[in-house]
N, C-alpha and C positions, 0 to 999 in steps of 0.2 A: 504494500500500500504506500502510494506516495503520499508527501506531506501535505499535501493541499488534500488530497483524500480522507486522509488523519484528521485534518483539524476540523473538515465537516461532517465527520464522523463524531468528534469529540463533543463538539458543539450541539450535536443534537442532542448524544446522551447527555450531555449538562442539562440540556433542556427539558428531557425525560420523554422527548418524542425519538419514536424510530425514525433512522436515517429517512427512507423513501417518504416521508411524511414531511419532513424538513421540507427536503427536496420541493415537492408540491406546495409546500407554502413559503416558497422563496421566491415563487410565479414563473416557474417552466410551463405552468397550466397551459397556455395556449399554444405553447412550441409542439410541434412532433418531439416524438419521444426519439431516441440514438435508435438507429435504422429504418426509420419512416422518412419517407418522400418528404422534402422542401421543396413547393412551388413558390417561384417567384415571381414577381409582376417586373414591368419595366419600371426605373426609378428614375425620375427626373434628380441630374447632379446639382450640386451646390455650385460647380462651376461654367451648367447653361446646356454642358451636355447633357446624354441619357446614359444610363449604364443598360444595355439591353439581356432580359433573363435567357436570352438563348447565346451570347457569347460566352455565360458561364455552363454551357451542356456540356459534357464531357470533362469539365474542367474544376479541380479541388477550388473551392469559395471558402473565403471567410466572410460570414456578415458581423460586423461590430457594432453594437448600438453605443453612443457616447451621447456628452453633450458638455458647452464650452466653461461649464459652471462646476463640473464633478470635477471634486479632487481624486476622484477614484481613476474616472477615466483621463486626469492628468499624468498619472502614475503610468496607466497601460498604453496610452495610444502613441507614444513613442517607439515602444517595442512591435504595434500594431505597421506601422510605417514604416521599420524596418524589417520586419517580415516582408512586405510585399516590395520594396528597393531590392532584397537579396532574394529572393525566388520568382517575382514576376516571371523572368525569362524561362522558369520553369513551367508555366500557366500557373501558377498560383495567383487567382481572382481577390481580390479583396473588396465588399461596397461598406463604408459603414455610412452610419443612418444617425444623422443627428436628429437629438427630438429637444432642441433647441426651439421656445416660441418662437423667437426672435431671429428670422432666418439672417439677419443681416451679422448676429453677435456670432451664427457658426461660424461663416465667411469669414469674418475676421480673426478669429482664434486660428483659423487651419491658417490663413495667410501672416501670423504670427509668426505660427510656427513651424513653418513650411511643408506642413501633412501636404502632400498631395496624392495621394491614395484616393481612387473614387468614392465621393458620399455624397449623400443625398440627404434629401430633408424630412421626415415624417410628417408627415399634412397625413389631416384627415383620411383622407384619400388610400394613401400608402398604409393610414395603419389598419383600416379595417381591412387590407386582405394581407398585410404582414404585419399582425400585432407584435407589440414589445412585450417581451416578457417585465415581470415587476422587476426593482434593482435597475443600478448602472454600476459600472459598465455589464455590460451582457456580448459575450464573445460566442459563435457559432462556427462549426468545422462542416461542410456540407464536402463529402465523399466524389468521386469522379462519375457516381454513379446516380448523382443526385440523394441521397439520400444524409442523413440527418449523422455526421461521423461522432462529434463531438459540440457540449453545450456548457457554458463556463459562466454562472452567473459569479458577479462582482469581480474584484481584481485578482490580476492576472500578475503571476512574477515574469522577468522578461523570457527564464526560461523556456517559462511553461505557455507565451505567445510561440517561441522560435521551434516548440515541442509540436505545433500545429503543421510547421513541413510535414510531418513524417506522413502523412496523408498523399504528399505525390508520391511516394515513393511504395504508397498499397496498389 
């Protein structure tokens, strides 16, 4: 068992709830569960482009939901943006999804701090056919085969962002 396994393990028994129980009420609730299909819509980008759901077909995605106010996802979306700079060339897809009101405060944090990794904005729209799980950050491994590889709510160490390759290489 890894330590990120360990400590949500631990944390439930403190809690006095079984792990799987955690689990569900930390709000995977509306995600597929690890090897269920992920259907994606096309995402309109933060940057004007679209990201479109059929250039990630055959190809390992990461979806990351952030936003420019989480210290949480201040911690992870650097390791998020170097995952996708050191494997893009491999198809490794990455969209993340700011659920920022304020679409103009995303723009500016990612142009702060030079994320350029494709993401999009969450509008209404976008969330009723890909809802956010509860928590941020919420980090997603979607398999070559479209399905649901790996689902990482709250932060991430950078390892265990760079531990998300190993999916091109299944």
């Amino acid at each position: 068992m890894d330590r990120r396994a360990w400590c949500r393990a631990a944390a439930a028994l403190a809690m006095g709830a079984p792990l799987a129980a955690a689990n569900a009420a930390g709000g995977a609730r509306n995600m597929p569960a690890l090897g269920e299909p992920l259907t994606l819509p096309d995402v309109p980008l933060l940057d004007g482009g679209t990201f479109r759901a059929a250039q990630a077909q055959g190809q390992v995605l990461v979806v990351y939901w952030w936003a420019s106010w989480c210290p949480f996802c201040a911690q992870v979306t650097p390791s998020i943006q170097k995952l996708w700079r050191d494997h893009r060339a491999q198809g490794l897809q990455v969209l993340g999804l700011s659920i920022d009101q304020d679409i103009a405060a995303a723009k500016t944090y990612r142009a702060e701090h030079g994320y350029d990794f494709p993401s999009g904005w969450v509008s209404p729209a976008l969330n009723a056919s890909l809802p956010k799980p509860k928590g941020l950050p919420v980090t997603l491994a979607r398999d070559r085969q479209g399905k649901v590889a790996a689902l990482e709510l709250g932060q991430l160490f950078p390892e265990d962002v760079e531990q998300l390759a190993r999916f091109l290489r299944a």
